[in-house]
C-alpha positions in Angstrom: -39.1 -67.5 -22.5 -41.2 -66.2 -19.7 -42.5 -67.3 -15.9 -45.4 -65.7 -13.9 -48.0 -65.9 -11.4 -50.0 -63.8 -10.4 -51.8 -63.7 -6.2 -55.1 -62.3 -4.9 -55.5 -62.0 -1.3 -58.4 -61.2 0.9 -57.2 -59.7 4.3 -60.6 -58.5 5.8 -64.3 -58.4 4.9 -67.9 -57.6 6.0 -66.4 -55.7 8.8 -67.3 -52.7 10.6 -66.1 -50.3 8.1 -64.1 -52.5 6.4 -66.3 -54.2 3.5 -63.4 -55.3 1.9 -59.9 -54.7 2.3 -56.6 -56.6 0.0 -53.5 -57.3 -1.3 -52.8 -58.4 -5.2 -49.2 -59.1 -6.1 -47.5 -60.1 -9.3 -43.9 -61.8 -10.4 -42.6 -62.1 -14.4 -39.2 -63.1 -15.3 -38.9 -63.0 -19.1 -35.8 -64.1 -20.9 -34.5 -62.6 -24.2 -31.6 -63.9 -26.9 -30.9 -60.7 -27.4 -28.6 -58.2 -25.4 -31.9 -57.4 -22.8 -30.9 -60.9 -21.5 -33.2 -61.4 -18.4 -35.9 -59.0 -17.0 -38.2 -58.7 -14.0 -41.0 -56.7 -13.6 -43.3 -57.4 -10.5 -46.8 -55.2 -9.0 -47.8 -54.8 -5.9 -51.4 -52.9 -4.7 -53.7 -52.9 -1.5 -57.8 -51.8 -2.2 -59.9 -50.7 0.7 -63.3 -50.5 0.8 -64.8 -48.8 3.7 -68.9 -49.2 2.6 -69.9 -51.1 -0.7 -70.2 -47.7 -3.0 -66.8 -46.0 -1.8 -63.5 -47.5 -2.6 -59.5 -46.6 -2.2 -56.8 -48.3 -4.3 -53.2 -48.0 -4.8 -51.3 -49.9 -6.8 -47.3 -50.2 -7.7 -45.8 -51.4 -11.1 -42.4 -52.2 -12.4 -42.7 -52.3 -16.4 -40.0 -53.4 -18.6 -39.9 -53.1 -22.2 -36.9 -54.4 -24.1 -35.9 -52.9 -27.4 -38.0 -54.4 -30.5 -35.9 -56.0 -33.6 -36.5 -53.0 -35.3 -34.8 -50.8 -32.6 -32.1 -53.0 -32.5 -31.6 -53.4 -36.2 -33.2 -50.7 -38.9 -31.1 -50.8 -41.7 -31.2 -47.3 -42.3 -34.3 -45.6 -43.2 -33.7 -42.4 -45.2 -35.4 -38.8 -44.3 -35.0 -35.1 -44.5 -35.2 -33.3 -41.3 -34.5 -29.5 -40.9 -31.4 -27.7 -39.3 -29.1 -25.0 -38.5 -25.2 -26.2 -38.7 -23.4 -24.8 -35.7 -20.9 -23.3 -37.5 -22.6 -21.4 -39.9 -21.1 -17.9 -39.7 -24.3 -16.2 -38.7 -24.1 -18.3 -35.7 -20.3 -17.9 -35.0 -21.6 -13.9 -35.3 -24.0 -14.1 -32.9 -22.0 -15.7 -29.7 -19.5 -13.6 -27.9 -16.0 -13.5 -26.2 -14.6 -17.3 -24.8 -18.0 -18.6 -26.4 -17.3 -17.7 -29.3 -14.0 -18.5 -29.3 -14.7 -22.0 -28.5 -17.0 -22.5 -31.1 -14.5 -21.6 -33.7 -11.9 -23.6 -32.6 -14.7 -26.3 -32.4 -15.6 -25.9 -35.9 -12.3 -25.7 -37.2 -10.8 -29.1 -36.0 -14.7 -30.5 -36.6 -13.5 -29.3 -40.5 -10.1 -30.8 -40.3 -11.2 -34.4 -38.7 -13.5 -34.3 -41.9 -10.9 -33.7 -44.6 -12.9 -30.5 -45.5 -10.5 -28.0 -47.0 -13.4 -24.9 -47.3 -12.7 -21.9 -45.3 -14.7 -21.7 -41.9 -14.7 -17.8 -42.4 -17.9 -17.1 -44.5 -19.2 -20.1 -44.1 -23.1 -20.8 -44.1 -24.8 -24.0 -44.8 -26.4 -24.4 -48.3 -29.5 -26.1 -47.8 -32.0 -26.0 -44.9 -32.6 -29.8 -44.4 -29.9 -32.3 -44.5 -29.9 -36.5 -45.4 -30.7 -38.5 -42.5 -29.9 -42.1 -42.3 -32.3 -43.7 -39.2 -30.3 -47.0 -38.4 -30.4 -49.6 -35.6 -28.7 -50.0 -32.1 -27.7 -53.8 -31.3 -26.3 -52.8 -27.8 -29.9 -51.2 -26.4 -31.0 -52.2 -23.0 -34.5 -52.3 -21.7 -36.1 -49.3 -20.9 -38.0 -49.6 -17.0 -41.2 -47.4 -16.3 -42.1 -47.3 -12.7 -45.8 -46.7 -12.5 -48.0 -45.5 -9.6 -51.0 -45.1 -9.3 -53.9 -44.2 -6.4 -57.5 -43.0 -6.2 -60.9 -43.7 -4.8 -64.4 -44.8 -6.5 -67.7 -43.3 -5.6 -70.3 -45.4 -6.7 -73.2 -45.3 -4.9 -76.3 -47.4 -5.4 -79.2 -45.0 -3.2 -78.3 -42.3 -6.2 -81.6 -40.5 -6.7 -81.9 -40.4 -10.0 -80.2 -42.7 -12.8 -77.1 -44.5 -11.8 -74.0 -42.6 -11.0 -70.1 -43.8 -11.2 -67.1 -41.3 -10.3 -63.2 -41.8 -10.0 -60.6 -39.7 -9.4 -57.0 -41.4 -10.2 -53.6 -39.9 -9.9 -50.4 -41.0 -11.9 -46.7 -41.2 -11.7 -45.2 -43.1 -14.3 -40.9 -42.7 -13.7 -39.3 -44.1 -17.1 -35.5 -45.0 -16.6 -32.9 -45.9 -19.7 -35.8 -44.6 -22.3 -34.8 -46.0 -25.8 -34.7 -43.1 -28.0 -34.0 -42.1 -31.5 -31.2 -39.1 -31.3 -32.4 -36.0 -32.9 -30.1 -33.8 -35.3 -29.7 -31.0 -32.3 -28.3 -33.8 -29.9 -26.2 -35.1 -31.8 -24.8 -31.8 -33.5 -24.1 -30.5 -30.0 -22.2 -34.0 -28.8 -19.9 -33.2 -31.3 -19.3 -29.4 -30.2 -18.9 -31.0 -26.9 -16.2 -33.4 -27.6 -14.7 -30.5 -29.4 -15.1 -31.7 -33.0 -13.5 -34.5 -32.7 -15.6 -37.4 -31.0 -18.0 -40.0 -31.8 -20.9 -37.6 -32.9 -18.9 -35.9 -35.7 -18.5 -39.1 -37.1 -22.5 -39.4 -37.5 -22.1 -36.2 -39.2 -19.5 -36.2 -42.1 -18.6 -33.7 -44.1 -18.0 -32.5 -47.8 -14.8 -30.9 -49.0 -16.5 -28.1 -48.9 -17.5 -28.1 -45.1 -21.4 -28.8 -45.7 -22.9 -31.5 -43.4 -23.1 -35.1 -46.1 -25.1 -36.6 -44.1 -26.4 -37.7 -40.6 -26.8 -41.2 -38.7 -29.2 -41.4 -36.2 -28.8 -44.0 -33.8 -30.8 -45.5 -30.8 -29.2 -45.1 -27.6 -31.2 -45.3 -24.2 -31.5 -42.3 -21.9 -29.7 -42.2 -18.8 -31.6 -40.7 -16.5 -35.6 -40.3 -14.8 -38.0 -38.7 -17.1 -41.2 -38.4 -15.2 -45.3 -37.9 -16.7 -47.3 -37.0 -13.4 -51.3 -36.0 -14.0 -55.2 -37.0 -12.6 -57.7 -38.3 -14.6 -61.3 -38.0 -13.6 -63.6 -40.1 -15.1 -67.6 -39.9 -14.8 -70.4 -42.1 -15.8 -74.6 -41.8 -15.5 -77.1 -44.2 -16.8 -80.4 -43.5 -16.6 -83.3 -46.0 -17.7 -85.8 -44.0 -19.8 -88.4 -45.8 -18.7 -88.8 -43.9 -15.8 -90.1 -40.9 -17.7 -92.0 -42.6 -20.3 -89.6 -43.4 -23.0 -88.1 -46.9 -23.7 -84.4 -47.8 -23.7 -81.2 -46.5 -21.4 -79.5 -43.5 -21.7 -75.7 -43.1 -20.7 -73.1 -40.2 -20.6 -69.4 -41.1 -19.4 -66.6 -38.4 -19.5 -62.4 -39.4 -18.9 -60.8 -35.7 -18.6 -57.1 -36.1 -18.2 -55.1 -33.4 -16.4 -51.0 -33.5 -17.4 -49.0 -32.0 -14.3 -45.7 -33.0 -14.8 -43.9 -34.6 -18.9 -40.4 -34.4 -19.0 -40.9 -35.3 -22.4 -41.8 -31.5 -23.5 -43.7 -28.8 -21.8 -46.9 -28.5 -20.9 -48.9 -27.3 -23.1 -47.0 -26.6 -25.5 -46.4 -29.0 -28.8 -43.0 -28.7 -30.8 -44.8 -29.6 -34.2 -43.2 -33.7 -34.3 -45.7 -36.8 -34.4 -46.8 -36.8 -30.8 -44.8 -33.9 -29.7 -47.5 -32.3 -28.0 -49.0 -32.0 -24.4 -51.8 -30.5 -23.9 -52.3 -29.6 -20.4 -56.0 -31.2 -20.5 -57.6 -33.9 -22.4 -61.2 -35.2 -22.6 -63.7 -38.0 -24.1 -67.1 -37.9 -23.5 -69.5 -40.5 -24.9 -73.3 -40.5 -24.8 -75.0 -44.1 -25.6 -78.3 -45.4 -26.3 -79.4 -48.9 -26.6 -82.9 -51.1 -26.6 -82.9 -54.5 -27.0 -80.6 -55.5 -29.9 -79.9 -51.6 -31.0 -77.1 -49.5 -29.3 -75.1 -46.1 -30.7 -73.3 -44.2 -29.4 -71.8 -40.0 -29.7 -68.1 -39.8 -29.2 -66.6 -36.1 -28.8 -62.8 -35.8 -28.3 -61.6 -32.6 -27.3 -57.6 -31.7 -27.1 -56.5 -28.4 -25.2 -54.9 -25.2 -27.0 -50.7 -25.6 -27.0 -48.3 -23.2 -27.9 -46.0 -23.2 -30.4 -42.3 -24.6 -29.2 -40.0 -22.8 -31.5 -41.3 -20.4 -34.2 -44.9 -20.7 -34.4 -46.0 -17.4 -32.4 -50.0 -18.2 -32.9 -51.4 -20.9 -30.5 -52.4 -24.1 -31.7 -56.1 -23.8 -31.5 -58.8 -26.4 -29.1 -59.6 -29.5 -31.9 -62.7 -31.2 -31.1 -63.4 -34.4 -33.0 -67.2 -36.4 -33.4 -67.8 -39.4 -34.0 -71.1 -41.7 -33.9 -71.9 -45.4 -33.9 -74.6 -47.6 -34.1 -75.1 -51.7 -34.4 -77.9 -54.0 -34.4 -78.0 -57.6 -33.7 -80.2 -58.9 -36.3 -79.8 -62.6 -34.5 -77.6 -64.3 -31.9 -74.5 -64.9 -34.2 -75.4 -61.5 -36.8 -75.0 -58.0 -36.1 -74.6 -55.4 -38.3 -73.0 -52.0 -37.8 -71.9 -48.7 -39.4 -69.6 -45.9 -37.9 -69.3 -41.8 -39.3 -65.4 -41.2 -38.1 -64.9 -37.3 -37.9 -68.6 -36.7 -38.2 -68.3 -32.5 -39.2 -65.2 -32.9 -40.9 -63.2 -30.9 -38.9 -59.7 -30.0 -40.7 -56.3 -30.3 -38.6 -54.4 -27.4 -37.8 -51.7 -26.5 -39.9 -48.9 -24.7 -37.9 -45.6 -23.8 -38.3 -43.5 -26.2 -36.1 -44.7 -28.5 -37.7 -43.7 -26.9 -41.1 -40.4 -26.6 -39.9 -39.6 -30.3 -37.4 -42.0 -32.3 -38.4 -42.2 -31.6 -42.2 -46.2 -32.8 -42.0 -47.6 -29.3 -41.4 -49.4 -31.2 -38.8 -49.2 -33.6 -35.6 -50.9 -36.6 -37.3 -50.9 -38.5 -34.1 -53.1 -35.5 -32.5 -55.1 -34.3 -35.0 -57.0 -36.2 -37.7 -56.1 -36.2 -41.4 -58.9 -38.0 -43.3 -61.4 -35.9 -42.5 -65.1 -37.8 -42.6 -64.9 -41.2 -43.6 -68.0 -43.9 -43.2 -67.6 -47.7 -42.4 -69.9 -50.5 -42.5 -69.8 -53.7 -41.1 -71.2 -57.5 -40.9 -70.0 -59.0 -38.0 -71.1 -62.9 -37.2 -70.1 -64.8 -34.5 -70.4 -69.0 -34.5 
C-alpha cells in the first residue's frame, strides 16, 4: 500500500536576472507485509535560471528499496565459486609468530566444532572450488540510498551554427544497510574471527576429513555508508542540413561519465564478477539522421581500460561497442524498423579474474557476448 504527492512551486519569474527560480518537493509512504514494514522516502530541489539558455539545479533524494521475495526467500540456488581454505597448511606456513599462532588454534577448534577427526598438520584443501548453496534472508531490511545531485544547463538559442545543448551534473549517491549476497572470503573470515566457533563456521561445514562440504550464502544488509561520487557531462548539436544544401537534420549527443569515488571496488580496476568493474570513464555518443518519416541513428559505447583486481597482471583493454538503427514510418499507425547490435563484431575480453571469481572468463554485464546479431521489426500503433 502506498501514499504520495508530489508539489511544484514557482517562487520568482521574468525578473531581473531571475527568469525563473523554484522549489519541487515530494512525500511517499509505502507499506509492506513483509519485515520492511513502513518506508518513507521524500525529494526536495530548488532550479534557478538566471537568463532563458543558462540554468542551475540541485536536487535531494531519499530512495528506499526493500528486499524483493527473492532476497528474502531463494531456496537455495547451487554454484561453484573458487577458494583458498584458511587453514590450508601453505597458508598456516606463510603467517608468522602470534598470527600464526592464532590461526592454528582457530583452525583447530574450527575442526573440532565440525566433528572432523583429520589432522590439521599437512593439511591442504583438495579441490579449488567448493559447493555453494545461495539461499534467502527473511529478516532483510530496506536498503536507503541518499542521492544528490547539482549542475547547470547551457543552452543557448543565438548559437551560431546548429543548435547546441551542454550539462555538467555532479553525483553523490550515499547507500546505507545495502542488501548483499555474502561472498565465500567474508564469510570464511567471520568464522576465523569468532575463532572457529561462531555462526559463519556453521555456513561452512566440514567433512571428517577437514575439507570444506559446503557453503551457505546468505543475504544480510551492510551496516554502514558506501558512497559512488562522479560528473557526467553530456553534449548535444543539431544542425539542419538544409542550411548547406542537403535535406534532413543532423545530430551528435555525447554522456561521458567520470567515477570519483565507488566504495563498491576501486577505480578502475574490475575484480572479474558480473559488474565488478569500474572504469574510471565511461562514454555514449550517438549520431542521428532523420527526414520526414526516416530516422537512424550510430551508437558507439566506449568503456575505459581496468586493471586486474587479484591475479590478472595485463590490463583489461578499452572495449568499444557499435551499433546502428534505422525506422521508417510507412503510415500514421505502421513503422518499420531494423537494428545491427555489435555492428564489427567486437569479441569480449577474456581475462583472468574472471577465470578465477567469476568462472565466465568475462564480465557479461560489461562486455558483450553475442557478438553481431540483426533484428527487424513491424511496429503498429491503433
Amino acid at each position: 500500500k502506498e501514499v504520495f504527492g508530489e508539489v511544484s512551486v514557482p517562487i520568482l519569474s521574468k525578473l531581473p536576472f531571475v527568469d525563473y527560480l523554484g522549489f519541487e518537493g515530494g512525500y511517499r509512504l509505502s507499506e509492506y507485509s513483509t519485515g520492511a514494514g513502513k518506508t518513507k522516502t521524500y525529494k526536495g530541489g530548488l532550479e534557478y535560471r538566471p537568463f532563458e539558455w543558462l540554468n542551475f539545479r540541485a536536487i535531494y533524494n531519499r530512495a528506499v528499496r526493500a528486499p524483493s521475495a527473492f532476497e528474502l526467500f531463494q531456496a537455495g540456488d547451487q554454484s561453484f565459486p573458487g577458494y583458498a581454505d584458511p587453514c590450508n597448511a601453505t597458508v598456516i606456513a606463510a603467517l608468522t609468530g602470534t598470527a600464526q599462532t592464532t590461526r592454528v588454534s582457530t583452525c583447530t577448534a574450527w575442526f573440532s566444532a565440525a566433528g572432523a577427526s583429520g589432522s590439521l598438520a599437512g593439511f591442504n584443501q583438495v579441490n579449488s572450488q567448493v559447493q555453494s548453496f545461495q539461499v534467502g534472508t527473511p529478516g532483510l531490511q530496506p536498503e536507503i540510498v541518499d542521492t544528490y545531485t547539482y549542475g547547470v544547463v547551457f543552452n543557448p538559442e543565438w548559437w551560431p551554427v546548429g543548435r547546441i545543448g551542454i550539462s555538467v551534473d555532479s553525483f553523490l549517491l550515499d547507500l546505507q544497510d545495502g542488501i548483499s549476497l555474502r561472498s565465500l572470503p567474508n564469510i570464511l573470515n567471520g568464522c576465523l574471527a569468532a575463532a572457529g566457533t561462531g555462526g559463519d563456521c556453521l555456513l561452512t561445514p566440514r567433512l571428517s576429513n577437514g575439507q570444506i562440504d559446503f557453503v551457505n550464502q546468505t543475504r544480510s544488509n551492510v551496516p554502514g555508508h558506501s558512497e559512488i561520487k562522479g560528473i557526467d557531462y553530456n553534449i548535444r548539436w543539431s544542425y539542419d542540413l538544409a542550411e548547406i544544401g542537403f535535406v534532413g537534420d543532423f545530430g551528435i549527443a555525447s554522456l561521458v561519465t567520470w567515477l570519483d569515488t565507488n566504495d563498491f571496488g576501486t577505480i578502475g580496476t574490475t575484480d572479474g564478477s558480473i559488474g565488478g568493474g569500474a572504469p574510471e570513464y565511461r562514454a555514449v555518443t550517438s549520431f542521428t539522421y532523420s527526414q520526414d518519416d526516416f530516422s537512424a541513428l550510430l551508437r558507439w559505447s566506449w568503456t575505459d581500460e581496468m586493471r586486474q583486481a587479484s591475479f590478472g597482471t595485463d590490463p583489461v583493454p578499452a572495449y568499444d561497442l557499435w551499433s546502428l538503427g534505422a525506422r521508417y514510418d510507412l503510415n500514421e499507425s505502421l513503422s518499420v524498423s531494423a537494428n545491427i547490435d555489435n555492428l564489427f563484431d567486437e569479441q569480449p575480453p577474456v581475462f583472468v579474474d574472471a577465470q578465477v571469481f567469476g568462472q565466465f572468463n568475462t564480465d557479461g554485464s560489461t562486455y558483450d557476448q553475442l557478438g553481431r546479431s540483426c533484428r527487424i521489426g513491424l511496429t503498429y500503433r491503433n
